[in-house]
DSSP file (Angstrom, degrees, kcal/mol; ACC not computed):
  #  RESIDUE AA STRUCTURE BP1 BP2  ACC     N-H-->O    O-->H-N    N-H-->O    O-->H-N    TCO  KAPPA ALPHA  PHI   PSI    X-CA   Y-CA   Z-CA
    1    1 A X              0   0    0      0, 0.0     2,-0.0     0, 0.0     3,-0.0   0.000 360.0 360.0 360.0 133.8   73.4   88.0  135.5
    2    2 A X        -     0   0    0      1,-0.0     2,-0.4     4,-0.0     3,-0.0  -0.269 360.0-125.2 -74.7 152.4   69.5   89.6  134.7
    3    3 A X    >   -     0   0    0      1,-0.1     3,-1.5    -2,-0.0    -1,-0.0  -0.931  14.0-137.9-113.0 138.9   68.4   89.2  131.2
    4    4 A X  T 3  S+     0   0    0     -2,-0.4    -1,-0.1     1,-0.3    -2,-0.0   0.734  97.8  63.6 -91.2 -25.8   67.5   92.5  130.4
    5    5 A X  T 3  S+     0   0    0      2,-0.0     2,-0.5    31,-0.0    -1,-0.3   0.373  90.4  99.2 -78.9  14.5   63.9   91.4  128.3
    6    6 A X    <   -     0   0    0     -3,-1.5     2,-0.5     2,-0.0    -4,-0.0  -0.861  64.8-150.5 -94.8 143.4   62.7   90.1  131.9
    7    7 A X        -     0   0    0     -2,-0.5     2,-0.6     2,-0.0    -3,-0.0  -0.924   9.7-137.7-124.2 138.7   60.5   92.0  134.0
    8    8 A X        -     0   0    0     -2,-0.5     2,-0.4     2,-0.0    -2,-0.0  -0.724  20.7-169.1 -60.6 111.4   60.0   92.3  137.4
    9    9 A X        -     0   0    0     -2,-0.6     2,-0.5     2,-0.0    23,-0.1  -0.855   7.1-173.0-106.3  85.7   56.4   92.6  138.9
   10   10 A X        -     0   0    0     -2,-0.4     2,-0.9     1,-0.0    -2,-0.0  -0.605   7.8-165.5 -71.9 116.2   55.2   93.5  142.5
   11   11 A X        -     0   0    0     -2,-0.5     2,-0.2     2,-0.0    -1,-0.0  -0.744   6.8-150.8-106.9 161.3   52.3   93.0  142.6
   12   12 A X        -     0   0    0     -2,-0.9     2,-0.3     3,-0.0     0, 0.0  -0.885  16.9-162.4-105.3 134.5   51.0   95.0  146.1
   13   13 A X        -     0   0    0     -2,-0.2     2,-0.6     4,-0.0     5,-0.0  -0.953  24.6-118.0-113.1 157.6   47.7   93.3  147.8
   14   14 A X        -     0   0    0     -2,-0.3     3,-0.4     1,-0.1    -2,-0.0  -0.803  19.5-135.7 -81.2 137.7   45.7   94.8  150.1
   15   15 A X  S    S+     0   0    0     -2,-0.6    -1,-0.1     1,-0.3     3,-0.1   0.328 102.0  51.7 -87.5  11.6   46.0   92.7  153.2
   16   16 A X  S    S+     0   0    0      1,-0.1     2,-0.5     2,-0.0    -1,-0.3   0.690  94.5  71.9-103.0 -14.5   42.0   92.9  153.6
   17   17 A X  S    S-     0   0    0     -3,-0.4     2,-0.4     2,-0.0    -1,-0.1  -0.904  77.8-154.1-105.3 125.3   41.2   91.8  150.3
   18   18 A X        -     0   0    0     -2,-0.5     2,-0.3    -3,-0.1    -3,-0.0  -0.819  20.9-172.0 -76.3 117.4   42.1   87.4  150.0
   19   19 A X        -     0   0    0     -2,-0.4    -2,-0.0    -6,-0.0     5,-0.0  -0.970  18.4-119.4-116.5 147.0   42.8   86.8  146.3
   20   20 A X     >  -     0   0    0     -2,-0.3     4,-1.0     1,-0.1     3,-0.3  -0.215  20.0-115.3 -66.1 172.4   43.2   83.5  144.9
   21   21 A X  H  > S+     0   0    0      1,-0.2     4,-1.3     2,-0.2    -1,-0.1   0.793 115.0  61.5 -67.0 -37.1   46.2   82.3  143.3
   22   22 A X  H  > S+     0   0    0      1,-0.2     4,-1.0     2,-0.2    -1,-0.2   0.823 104.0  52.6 -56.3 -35.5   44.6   82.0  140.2
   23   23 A X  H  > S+     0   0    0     -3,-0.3     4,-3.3     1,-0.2     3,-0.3   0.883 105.4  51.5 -71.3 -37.9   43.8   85.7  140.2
   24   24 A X  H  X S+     0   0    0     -4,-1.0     4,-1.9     2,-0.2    -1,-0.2   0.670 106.9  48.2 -60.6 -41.9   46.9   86.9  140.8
   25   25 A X  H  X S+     0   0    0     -4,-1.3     4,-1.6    -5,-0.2    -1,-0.2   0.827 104.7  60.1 -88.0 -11.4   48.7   85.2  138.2
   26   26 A X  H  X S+     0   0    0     -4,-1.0     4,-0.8    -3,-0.3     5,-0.3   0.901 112.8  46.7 -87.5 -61.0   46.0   86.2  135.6
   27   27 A X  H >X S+     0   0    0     -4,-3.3     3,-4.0     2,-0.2     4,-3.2   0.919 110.1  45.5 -27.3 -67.8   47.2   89.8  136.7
   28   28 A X  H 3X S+     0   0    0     -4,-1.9     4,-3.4     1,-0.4    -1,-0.2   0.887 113.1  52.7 -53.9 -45.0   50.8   89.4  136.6
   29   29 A X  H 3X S+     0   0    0     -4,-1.6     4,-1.1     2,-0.3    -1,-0.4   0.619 114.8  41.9 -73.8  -6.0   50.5   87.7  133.1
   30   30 A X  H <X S+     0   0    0     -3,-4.0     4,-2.6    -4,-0.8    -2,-0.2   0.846 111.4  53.1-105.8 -21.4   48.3   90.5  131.7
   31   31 A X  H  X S+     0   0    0     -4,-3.2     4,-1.4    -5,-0.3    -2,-0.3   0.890 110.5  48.9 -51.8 -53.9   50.5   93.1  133.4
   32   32 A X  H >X S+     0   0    0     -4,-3.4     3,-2.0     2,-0.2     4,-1.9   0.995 107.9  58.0 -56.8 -63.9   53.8   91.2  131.5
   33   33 A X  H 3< S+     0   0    0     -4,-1.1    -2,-0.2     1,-0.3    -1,-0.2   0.832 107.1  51.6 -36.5 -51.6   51.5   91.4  128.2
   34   34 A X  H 3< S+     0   0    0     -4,-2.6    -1,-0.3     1,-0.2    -2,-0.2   0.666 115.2  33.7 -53.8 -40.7   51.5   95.2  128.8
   35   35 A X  H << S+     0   0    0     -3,-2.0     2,-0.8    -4,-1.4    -1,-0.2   0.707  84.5  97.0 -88.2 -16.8   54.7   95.8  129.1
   36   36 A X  S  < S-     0   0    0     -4,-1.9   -31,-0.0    -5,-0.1    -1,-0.0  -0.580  79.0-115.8 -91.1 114.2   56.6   93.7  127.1
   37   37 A X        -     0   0    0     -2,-0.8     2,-0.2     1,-0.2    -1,-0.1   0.311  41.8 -79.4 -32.9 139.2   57.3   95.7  123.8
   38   38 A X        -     0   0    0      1,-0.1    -1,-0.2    -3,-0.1    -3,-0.0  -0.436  34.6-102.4-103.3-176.5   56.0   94.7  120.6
   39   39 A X        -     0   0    0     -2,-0.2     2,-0.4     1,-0.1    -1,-0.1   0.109  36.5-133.1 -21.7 126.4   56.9   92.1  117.8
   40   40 A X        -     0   0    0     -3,-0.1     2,-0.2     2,-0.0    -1,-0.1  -0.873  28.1-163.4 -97.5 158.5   58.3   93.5  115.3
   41   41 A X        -     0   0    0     -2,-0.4     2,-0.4     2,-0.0     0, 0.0  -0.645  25.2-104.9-127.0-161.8   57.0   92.6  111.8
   42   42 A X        -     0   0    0     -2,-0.2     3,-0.1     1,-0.1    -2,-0.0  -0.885  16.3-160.7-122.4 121.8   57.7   92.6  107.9
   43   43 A X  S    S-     0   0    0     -2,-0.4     2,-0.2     1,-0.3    -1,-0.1   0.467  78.6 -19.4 -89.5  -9.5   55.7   95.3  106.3
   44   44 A X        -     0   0    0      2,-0.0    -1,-0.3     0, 0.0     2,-0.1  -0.530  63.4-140.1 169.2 126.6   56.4   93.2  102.8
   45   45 A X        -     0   0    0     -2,-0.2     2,-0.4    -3,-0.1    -3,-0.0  -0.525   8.8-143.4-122.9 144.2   58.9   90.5  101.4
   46   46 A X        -     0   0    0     -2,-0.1     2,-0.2     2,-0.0    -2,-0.0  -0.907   3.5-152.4-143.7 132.3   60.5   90.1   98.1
   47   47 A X        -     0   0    0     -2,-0.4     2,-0.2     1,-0.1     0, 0.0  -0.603  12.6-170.1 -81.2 146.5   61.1   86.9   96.6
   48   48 A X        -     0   0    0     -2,-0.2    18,-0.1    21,-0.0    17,-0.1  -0.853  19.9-140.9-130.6  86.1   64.3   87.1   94.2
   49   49 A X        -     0   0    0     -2,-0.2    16,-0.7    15,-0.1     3,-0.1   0.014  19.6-118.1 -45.1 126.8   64.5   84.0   92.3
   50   50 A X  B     -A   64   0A   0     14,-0.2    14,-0.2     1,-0.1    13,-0.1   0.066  37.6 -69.0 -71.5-174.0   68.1   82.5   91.7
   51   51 A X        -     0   0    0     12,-1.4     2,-0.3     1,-0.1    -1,-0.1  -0.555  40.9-130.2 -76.6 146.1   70.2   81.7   88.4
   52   52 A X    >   -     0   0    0     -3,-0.1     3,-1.6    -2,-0.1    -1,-0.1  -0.619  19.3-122.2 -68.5 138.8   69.2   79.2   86.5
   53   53 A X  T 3  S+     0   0    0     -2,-0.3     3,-0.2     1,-0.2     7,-0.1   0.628 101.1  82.9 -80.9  13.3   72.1   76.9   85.7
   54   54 A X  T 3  S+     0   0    0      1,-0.2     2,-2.3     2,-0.1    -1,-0.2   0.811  73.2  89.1 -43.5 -28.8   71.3   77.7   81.4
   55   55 A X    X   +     0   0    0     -3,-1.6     3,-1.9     1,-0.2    -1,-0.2  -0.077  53.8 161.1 -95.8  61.5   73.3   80.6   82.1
   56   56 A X  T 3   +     0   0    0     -2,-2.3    -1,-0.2     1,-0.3    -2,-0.1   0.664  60.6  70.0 -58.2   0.3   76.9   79.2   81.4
   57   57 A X  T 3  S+     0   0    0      1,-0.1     2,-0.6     2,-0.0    -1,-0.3   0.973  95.3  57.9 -80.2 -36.6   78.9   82.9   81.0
   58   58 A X  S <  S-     0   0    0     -3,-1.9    -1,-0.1     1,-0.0     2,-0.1  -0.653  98.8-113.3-105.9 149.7   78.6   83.7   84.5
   59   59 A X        -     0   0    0     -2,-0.6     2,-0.3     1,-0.1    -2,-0.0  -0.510  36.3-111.9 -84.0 130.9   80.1   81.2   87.2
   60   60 A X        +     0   0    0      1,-0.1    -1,-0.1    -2,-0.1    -7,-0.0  -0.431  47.1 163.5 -95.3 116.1   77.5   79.7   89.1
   61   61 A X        -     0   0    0     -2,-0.3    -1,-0.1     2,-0.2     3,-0.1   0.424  51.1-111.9-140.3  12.4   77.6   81.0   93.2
   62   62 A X  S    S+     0   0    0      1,-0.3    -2,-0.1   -11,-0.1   -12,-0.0   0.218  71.4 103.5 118.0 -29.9   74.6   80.1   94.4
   63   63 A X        -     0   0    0      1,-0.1   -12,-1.4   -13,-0.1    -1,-0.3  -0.293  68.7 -55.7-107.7-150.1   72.7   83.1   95.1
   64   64 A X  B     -A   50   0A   0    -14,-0.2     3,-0.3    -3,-0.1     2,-0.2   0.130  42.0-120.7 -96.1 160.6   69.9   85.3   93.9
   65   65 A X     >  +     0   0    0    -16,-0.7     4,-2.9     1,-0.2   -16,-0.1  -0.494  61.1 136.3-113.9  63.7   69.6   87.2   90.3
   66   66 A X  H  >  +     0   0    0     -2,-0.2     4,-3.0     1,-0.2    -1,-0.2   0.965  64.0  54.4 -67.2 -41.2   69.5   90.5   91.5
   67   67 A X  H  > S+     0   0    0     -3,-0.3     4,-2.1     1,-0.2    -1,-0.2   0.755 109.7  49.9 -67.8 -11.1   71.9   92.1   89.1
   68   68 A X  H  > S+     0   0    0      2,-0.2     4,-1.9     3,-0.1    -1,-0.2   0.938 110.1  52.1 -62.1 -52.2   69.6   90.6   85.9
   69   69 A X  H >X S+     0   0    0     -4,-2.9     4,-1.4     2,-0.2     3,-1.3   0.953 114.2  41.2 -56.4 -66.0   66.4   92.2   87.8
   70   70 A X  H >X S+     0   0    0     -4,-3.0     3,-2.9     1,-0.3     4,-1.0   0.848 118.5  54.7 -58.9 -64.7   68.5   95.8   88.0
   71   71 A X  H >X S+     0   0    0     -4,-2.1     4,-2.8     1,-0.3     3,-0.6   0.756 115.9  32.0 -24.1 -61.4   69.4   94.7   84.4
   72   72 A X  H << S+     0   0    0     -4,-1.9     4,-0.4    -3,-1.3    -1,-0.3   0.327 112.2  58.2 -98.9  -3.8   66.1   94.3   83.3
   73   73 A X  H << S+     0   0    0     -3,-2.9    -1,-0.3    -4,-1.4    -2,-0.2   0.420 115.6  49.4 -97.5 -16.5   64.2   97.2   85.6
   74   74 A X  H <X S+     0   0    0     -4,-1.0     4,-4.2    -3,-0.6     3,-0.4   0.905 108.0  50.6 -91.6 -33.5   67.0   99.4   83.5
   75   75 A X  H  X S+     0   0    0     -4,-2.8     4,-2.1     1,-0.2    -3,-0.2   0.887 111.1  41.1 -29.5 -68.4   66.2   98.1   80.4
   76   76 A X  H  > S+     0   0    0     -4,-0.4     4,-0.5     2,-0.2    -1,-0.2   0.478 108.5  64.7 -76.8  15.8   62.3   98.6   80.3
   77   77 A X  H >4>S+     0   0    0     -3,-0.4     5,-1.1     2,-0.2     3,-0.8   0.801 109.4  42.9-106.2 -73.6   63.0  102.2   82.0
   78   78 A X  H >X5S+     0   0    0     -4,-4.2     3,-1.7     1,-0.3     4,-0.8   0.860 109.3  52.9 -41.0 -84.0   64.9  102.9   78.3
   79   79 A X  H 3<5S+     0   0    0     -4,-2.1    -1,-0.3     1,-0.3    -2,-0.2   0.625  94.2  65.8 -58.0 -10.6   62.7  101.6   76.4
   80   80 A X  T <<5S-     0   0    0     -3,-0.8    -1,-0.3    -4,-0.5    -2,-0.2   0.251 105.4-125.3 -66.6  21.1   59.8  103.7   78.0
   81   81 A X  T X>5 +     0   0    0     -3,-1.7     3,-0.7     1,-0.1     4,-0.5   0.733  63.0 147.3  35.7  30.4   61.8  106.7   76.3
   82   82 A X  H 3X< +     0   0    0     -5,-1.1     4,-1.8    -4,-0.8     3,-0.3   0.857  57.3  60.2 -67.1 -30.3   61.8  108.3   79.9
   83   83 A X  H 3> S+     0   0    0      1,-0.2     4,-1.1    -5,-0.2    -1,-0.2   0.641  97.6  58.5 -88.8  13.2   65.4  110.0   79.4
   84   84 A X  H <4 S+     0   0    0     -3,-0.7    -1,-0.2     2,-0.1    -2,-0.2   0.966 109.1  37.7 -67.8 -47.3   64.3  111.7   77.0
   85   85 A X  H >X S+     0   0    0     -4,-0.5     4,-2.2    -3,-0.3     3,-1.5   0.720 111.2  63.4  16.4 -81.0   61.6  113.3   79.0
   86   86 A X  H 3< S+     0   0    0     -4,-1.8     4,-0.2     1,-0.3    -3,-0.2   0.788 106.1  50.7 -43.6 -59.0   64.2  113.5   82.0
   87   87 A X  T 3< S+     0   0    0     -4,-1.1     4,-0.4     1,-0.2    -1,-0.3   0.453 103.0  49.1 -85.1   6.0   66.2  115.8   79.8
   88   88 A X  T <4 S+     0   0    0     -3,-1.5    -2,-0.3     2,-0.1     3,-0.3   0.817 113.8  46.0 -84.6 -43.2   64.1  118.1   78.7
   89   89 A X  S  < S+     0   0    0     -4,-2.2     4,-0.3     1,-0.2    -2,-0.2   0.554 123.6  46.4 -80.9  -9.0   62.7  118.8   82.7
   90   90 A X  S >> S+     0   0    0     -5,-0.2     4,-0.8    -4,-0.2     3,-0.6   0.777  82.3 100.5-104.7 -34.2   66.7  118.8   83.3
   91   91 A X  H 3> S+     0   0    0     -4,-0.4     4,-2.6    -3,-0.3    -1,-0.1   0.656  81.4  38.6 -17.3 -63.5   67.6  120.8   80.6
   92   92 A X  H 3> S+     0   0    0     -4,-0.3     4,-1.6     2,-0.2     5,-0.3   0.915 113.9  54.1 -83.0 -28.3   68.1  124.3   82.4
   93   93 A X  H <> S+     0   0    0     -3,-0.6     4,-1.2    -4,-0.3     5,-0.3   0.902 106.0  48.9 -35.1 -84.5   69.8  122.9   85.6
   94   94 A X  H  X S+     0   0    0     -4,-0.8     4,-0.7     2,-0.3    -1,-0.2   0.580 107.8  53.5 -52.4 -53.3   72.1  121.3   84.2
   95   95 A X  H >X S+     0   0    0     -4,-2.6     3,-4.2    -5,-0.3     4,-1.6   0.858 119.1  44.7 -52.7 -94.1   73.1  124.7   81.7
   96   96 A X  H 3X S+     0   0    0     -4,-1.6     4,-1.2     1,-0.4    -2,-0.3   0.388 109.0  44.6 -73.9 -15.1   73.4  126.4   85.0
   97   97 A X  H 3X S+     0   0    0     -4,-1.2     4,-1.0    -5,-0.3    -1,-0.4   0.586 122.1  48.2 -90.5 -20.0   75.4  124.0   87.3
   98   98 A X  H <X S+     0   0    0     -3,-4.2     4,-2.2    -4,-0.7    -2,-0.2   0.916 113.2  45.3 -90.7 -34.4   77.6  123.8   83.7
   99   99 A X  H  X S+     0   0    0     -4,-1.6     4,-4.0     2,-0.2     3,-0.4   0.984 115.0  52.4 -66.2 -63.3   77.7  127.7   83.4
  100  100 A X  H  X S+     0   0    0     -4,-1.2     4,-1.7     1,-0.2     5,-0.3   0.836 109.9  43.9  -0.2-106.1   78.6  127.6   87.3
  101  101 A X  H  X S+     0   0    0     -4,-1.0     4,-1.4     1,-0.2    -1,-0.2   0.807 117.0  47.8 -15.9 -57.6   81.4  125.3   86.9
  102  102 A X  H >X S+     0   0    0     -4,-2.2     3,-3.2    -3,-0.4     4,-1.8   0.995 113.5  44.7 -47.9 -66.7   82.8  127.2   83.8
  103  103 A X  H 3< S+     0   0    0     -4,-4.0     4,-0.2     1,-0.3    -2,-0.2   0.584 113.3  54.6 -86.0   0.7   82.6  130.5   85.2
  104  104 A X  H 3< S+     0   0    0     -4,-1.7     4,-0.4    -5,-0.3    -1,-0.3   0.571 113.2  44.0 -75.7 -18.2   84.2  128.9   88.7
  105  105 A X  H << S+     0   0    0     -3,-3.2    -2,-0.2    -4,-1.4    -3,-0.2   0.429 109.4  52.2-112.7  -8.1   87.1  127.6   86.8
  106  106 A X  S >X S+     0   0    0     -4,-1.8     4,-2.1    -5,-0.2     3,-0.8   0.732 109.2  49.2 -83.9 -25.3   87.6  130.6   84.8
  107  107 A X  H 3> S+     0   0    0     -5,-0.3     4,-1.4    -4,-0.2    -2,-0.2   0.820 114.0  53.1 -90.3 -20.3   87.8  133.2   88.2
  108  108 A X  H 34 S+     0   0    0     -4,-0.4    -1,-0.2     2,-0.2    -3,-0.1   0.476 109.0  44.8 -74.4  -6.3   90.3  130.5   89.5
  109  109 A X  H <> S+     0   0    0     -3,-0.8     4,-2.3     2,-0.1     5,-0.2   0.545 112.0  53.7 -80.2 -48.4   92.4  130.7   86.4
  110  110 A X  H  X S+     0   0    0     -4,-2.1     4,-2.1     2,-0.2    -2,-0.2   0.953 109.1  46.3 -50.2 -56.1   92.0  134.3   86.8
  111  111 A X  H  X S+     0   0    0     -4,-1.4     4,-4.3     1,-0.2    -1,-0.2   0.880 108.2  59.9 -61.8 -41.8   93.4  134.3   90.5
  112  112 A X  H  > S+     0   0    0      1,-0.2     4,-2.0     2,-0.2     5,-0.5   0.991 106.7  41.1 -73.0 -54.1   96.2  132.1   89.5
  113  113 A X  H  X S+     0   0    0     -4,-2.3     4,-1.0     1,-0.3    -1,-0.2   0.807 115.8  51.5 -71.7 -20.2   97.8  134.4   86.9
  114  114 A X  H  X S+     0   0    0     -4,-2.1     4,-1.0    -5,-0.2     3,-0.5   0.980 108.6  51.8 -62.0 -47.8   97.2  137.4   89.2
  115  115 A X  H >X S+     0   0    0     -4,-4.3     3,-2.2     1,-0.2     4,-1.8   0.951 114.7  46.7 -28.9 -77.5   99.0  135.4   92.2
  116  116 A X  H 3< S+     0   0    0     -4,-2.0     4,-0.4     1,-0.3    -1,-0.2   0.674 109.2  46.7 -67.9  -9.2  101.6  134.9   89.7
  117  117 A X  H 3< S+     0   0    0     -4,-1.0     7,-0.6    -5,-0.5     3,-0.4   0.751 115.9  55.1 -92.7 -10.4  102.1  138.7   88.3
  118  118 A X  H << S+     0   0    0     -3,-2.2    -2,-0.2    -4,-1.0    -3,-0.2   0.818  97.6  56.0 -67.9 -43.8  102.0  139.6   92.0
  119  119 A X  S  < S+     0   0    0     -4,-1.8     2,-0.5    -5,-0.1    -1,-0.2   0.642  91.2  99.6 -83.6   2.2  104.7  137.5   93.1
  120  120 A X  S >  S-     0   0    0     -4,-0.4     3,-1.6    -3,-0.4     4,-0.4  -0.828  87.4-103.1 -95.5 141.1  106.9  139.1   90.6
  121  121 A X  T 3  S-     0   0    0     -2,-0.5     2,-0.1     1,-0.3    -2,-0.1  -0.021  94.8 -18.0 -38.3 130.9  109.3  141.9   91.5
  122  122 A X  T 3  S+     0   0    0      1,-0.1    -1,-0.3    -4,-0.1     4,-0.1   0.051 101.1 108.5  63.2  -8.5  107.8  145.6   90.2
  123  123 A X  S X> S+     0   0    0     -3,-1.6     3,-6.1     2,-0.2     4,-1.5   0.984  82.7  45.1-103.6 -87.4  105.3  144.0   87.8
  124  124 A X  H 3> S+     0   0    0     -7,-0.6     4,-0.7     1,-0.4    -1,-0.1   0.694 119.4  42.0 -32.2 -36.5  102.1  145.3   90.6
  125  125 A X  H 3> S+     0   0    0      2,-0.1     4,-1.1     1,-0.1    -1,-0.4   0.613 115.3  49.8 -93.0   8.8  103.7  148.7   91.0
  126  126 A X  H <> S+     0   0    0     -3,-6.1     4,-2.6     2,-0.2    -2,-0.2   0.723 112.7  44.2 -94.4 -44.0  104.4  148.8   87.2
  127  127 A X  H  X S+     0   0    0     -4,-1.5     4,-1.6     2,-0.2    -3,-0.2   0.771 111.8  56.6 -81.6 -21.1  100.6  147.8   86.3
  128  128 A X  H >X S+     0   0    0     -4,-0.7     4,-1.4    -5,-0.3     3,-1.3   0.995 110.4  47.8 -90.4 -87.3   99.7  150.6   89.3
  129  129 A X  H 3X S+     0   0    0     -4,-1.1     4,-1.3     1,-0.3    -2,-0.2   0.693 111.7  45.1 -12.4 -63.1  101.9  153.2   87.0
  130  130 A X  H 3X S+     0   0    0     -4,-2.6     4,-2.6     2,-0.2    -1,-0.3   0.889 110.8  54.7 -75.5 -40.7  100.2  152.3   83.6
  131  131 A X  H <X S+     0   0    0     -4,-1.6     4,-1.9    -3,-1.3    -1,-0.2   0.914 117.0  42.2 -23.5 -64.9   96.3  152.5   85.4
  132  132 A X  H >X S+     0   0    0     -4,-1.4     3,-2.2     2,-0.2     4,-0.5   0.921 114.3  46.1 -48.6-104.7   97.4  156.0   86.4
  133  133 A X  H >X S+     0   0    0     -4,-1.3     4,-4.2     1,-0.3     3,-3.5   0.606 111.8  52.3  -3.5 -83.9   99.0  157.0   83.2
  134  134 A X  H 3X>S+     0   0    0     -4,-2.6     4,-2.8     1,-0.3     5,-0.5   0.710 111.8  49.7 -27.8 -60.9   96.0  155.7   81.3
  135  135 A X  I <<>S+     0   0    0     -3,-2.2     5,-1.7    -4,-1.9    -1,-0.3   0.699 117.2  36.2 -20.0 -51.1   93.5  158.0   83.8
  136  136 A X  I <<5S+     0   0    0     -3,-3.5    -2,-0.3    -4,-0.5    -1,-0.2   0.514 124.6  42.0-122.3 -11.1   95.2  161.2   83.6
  137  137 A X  I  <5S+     0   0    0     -4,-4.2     4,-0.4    -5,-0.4    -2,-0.2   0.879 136.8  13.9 -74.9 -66.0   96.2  160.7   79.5
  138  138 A X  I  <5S+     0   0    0     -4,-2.8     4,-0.4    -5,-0.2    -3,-0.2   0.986 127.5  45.3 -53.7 -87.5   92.7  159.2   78.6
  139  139 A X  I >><S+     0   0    0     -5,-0.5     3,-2.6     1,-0.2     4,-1.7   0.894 106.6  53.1 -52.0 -55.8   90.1  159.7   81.3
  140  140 A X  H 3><S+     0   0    0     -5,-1.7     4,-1.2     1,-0.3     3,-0.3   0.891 106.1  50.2 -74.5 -30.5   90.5  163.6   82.4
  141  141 A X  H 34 S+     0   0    0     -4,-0.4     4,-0.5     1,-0.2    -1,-0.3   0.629 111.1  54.5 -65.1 -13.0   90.3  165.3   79.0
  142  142 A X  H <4 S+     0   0    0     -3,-2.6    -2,-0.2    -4,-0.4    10,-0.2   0.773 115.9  37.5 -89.7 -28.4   87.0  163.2   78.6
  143  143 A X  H  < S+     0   0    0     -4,-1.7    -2,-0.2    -3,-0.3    -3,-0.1   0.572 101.3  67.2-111.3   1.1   85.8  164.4   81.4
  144  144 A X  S  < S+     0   0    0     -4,-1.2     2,-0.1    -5,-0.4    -3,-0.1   0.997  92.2  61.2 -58.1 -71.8   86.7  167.8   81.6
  145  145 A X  S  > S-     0   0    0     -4,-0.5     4,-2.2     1,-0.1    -1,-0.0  -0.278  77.9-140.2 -61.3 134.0   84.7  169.2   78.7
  146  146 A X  H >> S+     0   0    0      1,-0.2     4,-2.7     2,-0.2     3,-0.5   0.977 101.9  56.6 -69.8 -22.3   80.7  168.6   79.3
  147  147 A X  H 3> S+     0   0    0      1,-0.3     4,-1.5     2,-0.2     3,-0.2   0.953 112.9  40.3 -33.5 -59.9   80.5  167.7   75.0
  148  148 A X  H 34 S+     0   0    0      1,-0.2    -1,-0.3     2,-0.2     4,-0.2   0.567 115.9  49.0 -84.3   0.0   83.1  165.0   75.5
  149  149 A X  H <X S+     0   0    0     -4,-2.2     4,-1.3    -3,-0.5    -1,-0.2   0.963 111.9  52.5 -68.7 -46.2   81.3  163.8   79.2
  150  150 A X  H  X S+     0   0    0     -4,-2.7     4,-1.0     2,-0.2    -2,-0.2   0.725 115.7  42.8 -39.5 -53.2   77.7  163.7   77.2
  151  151 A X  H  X S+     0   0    0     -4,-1.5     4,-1.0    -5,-0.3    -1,-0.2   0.787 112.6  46.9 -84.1 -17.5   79.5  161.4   74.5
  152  152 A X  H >> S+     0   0    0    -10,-0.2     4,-1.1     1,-0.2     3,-1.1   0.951 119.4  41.7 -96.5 -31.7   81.4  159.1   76.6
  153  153 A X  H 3X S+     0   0    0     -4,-1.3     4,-1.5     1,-0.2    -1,-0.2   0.726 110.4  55.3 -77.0 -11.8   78.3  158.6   78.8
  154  154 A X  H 3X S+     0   0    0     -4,-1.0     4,-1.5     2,-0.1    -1,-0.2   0.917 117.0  41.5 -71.0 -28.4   75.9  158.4   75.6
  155  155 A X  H XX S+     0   0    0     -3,-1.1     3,-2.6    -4,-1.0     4,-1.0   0.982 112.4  50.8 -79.1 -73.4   78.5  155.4   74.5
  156  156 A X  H 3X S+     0   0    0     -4,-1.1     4,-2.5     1,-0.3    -1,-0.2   0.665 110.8  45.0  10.8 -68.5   78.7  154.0   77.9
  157  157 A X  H 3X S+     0   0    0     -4,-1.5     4,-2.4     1,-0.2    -1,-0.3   0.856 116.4  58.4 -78.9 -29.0   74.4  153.8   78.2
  158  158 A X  H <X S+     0   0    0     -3,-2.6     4,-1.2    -4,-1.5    -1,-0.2   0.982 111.9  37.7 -27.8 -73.7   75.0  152.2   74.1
  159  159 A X  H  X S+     0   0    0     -4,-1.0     4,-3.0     1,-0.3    -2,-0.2   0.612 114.2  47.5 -82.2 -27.8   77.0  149.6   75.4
  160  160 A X  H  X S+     0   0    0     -4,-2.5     4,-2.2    -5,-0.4    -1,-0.3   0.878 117.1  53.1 -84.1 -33.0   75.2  148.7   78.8
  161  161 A X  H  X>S+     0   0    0     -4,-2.4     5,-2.8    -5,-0.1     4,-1.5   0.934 113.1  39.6 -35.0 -56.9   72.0  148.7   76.3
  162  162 A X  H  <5S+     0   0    0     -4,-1.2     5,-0.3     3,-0.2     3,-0.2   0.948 112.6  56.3 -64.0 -47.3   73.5  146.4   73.8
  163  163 A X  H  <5S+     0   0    0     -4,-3.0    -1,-0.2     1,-0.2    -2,-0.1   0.908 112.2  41.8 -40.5 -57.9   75.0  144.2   76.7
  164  164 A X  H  <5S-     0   0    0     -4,-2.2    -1,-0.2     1,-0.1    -2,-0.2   0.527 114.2-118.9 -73.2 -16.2   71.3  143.6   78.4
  165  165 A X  T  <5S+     0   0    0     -4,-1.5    -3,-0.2    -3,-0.2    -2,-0.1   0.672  82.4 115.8 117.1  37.8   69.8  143.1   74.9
  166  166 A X      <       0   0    0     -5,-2.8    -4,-0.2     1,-0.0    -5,-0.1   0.182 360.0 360.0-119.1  19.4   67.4  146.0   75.1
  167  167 A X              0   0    0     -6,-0.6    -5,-0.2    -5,-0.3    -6,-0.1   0.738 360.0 360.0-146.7 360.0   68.8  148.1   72.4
């Protein structure tokens, strides 16, 4: 079985041209140099010093004190009073991902109690009925006469004023 990091090299002479041996192998070896892929290295090492044995609460296993260093990188991170900072620049995400949430779990509340007044018998054609009713009691006398059209649309442009905070 071939080892798949060796390479094969023909090297072609011209049969006019005598090279020594010496030359030839000088080739081959810079031709291997050339191909063979390089080293890889370590862009930077970090030494992590182990537990000391002072430390009798935690049971002694031999390796590195990483979880002190994350202790103690979270530590000076508080005391540089960065989340304070952090929550002021966060501040309005955070209201909108909460309003978001809210106002996804209210229209899914919503759905459920419609599901369920739909899946009872007559209730959908009942609520149909009362819409109606409501329309032709309410709605058509308001809009028959132009007075009472003028007032319900003056209230209306009130109420979409007040809503959008411009009035």
């Amino acid at each position: 079985m071939a080892d798949d990091t060796t390479t094969n090299l023909n090297i072609v002479t011209d049969p006019n041209t005598v090279t020594e041996p010496d030359t030839a192998v000088q080739q081959a070896e810079q031709a291997v140099a050339q191909a063979a892929p390089p080293e890889p290295s370590v862009a930077a090492t970090l030494v992590i010093p182990a537990l000391s044995a002072s430390s009798e609460s935690e049971p002694q296993s031999g390796e590195g004190g990483e979880w002190e260093l994350l202790l103690a990188k979270l530590r000076q991170w508080l005391d540089q009073n960065e989340l304070q900072n952090l929550w002021v620049q966060a501040r309005r995400p955070v209201t909108l991902l909460a309003a978001l949430v809210g106002a996804l779990l209210v229209l899914r509340v919503y759905g459920a109690i419609l599901s369920a007044l739909d899946s009872l018998p007559l209730v959908p054609g009942l609520l149909e009925l009362a819409g109606v009713v409501w329309a032709v009691r309410y709605g058509i006398p308001k809009l028959l006469r132009s007075s009472e059209r003028e007032r319900l649309l003056g209230g209306l442009n009130q109420s979409w004023k007040a809503l959008r905070g411009k009035g």
